[in-house]
N, C-alpha and C positions, 0 to 999 in steps of 0.2 A: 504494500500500500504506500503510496506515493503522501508524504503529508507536505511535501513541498507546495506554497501556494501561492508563491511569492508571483512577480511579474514574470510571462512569459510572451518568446515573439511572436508577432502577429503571423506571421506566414507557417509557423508551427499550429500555431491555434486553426489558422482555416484551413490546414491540408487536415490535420481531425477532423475539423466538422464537414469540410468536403466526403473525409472519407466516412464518416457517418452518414451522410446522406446518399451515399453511393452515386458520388457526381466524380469527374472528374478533375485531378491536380490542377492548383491552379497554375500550373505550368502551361498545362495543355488547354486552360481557357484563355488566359495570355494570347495564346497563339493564335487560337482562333480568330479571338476577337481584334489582336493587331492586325497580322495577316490576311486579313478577309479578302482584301485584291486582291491579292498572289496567289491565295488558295482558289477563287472563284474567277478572278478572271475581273477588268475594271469595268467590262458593259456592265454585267450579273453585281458587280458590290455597288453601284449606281442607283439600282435597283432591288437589292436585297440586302438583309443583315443579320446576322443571329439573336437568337433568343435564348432560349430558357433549355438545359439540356436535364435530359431525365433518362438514366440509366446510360442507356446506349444510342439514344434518344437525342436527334439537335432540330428543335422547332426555327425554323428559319421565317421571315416575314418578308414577303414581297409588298411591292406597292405598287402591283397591276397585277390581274388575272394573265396576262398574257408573259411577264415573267415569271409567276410562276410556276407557269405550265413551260418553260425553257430550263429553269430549276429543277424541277422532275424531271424532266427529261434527262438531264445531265446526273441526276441523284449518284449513280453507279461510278462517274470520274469523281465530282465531289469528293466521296466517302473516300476514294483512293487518291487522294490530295490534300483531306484535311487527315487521314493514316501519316500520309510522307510527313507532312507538314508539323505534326504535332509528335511522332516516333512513335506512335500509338494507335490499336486499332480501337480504341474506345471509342468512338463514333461508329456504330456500324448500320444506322437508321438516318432519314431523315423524312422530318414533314415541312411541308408547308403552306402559311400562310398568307391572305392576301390583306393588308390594311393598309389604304390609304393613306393614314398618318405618317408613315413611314418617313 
């Protein structure tokens, strides 16, 4: 039993609660969310951005029906570029969505 309770680092504390929520490191959402061009491409991150990941899970948000149906499309390079991209195959899903606010 740990009764240490003094101050500890911040990036120690959220790779636990990362890893309690079964998200993943924030290494690999770093990446994501820096990379976004690189990994998608600058037409596609123009018109799309990430969201919210769950499990294996990365909800993506378009801001037209018509990229998001090019984003699907593309789903199967995605997954094998946000892989390259982040050293990990923890993304192995995506959805996406369409909202104008984007």
């Amino acid at each position: 039993m740990n009764t240490n309770r003094g101050p500890q680092r911040i990036d120690a504390s959220l790779e636990k609660l990362l890893g309690n929520l079964n998200a993943p490191s924030v290494d690999v959402l770093d990446i994501i969310f820096r990379a976004w061009s690189s990994i998608v491409g600058p037409d596609l991150a123009e018109h799309t951005k990430p969201g919210s990941i769950d499990g294996d899970l990365l909800t993506v948000t378009a801001d037209d029906p018509t990229w998001a149906a090019e984003f699907r499309w593309l789903e199967r390079e995605v997954v094998a570029r946000l892989a390259e991209a982040t050293g990990t195959d923890r993304i192995r899903r995506l959805h996406v969505r369409v909202s104008r606010s984007s």
